[in-house]
Legacy VTK file of the C-alpha trace (Angstrom):
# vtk DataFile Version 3.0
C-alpha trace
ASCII
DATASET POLYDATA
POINTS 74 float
82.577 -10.040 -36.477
78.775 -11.937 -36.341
78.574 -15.097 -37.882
76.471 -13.558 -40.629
79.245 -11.739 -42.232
81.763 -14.297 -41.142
80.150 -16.857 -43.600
79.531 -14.120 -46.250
83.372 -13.349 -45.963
84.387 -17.023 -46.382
81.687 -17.562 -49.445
83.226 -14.813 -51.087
86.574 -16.482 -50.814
87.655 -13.525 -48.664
90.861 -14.714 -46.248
89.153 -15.339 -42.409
92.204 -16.214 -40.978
92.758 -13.383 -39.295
89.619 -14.090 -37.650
90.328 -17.724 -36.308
92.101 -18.668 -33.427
93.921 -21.979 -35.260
95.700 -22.296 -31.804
92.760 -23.687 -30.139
90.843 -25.212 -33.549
89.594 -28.854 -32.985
88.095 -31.138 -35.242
85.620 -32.847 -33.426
85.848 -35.807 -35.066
89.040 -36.781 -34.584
89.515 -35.762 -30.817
90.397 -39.091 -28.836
88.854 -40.804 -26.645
90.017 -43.545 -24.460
88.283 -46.953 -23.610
89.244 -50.003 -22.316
88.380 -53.326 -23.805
89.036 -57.306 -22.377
90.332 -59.297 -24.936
90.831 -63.541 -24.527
94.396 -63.888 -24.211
94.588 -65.561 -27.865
93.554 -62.845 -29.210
95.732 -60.316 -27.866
98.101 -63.076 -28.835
97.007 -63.273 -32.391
96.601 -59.431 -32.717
100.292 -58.936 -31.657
101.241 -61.584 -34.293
99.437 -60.030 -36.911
100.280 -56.901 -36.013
104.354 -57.429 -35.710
103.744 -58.981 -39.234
102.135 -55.710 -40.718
105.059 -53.616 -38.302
102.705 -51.924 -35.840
100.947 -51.998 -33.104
98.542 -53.658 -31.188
96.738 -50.995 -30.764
96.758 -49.398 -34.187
95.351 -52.732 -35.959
92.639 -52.639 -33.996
91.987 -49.252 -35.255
92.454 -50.357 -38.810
90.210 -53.138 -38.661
87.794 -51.201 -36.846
88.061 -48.113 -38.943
87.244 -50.954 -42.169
84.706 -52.491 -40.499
82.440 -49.348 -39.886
83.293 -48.529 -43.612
81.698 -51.556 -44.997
78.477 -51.195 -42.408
78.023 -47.388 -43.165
LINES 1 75
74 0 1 2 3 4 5 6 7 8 9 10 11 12 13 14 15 16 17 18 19 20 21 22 23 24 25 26 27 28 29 30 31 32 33 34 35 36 37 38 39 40 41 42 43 44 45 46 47 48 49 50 51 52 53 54 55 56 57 58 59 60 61 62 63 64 65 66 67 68 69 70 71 72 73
């Protein structure tokens, strides 16, 4: 099928499933990627207090803050 009548198909509200490989669909956006970052051992220290407070991890506060942080900038 070309893309052409791909989108005219979907516009119409036609069902494309059939047409998509949902195995293999990605949304690029949300793909991870790993990186490694040096915290001062306070921190860490704080972040793990904080985070045992809110009952999770380390690692997903700093998402959360992060995620709120680039919110309020955008």
């Amino acid at each position: 099928m070309k893309a052409k009548d791909f989108d005219q198909a979907f516009e119409q509200g036609e069902d494309i499933s059939k047409h998509l490989n949902l195995n293999t669909a990605r949304r690029s956006e949300l793909e991870q990627k790993r990186v490694n970052v040096d915290f001062p051992v306070w921190m860490v220290h704080q972040l793990d207090k904080e985070a045992k407070r809110l009952g999770v991890t380390r690692q997903s506060i700093i998402k959360m803050w992060l995620a709120e942080h680039l919110k309020e900038a955008a």
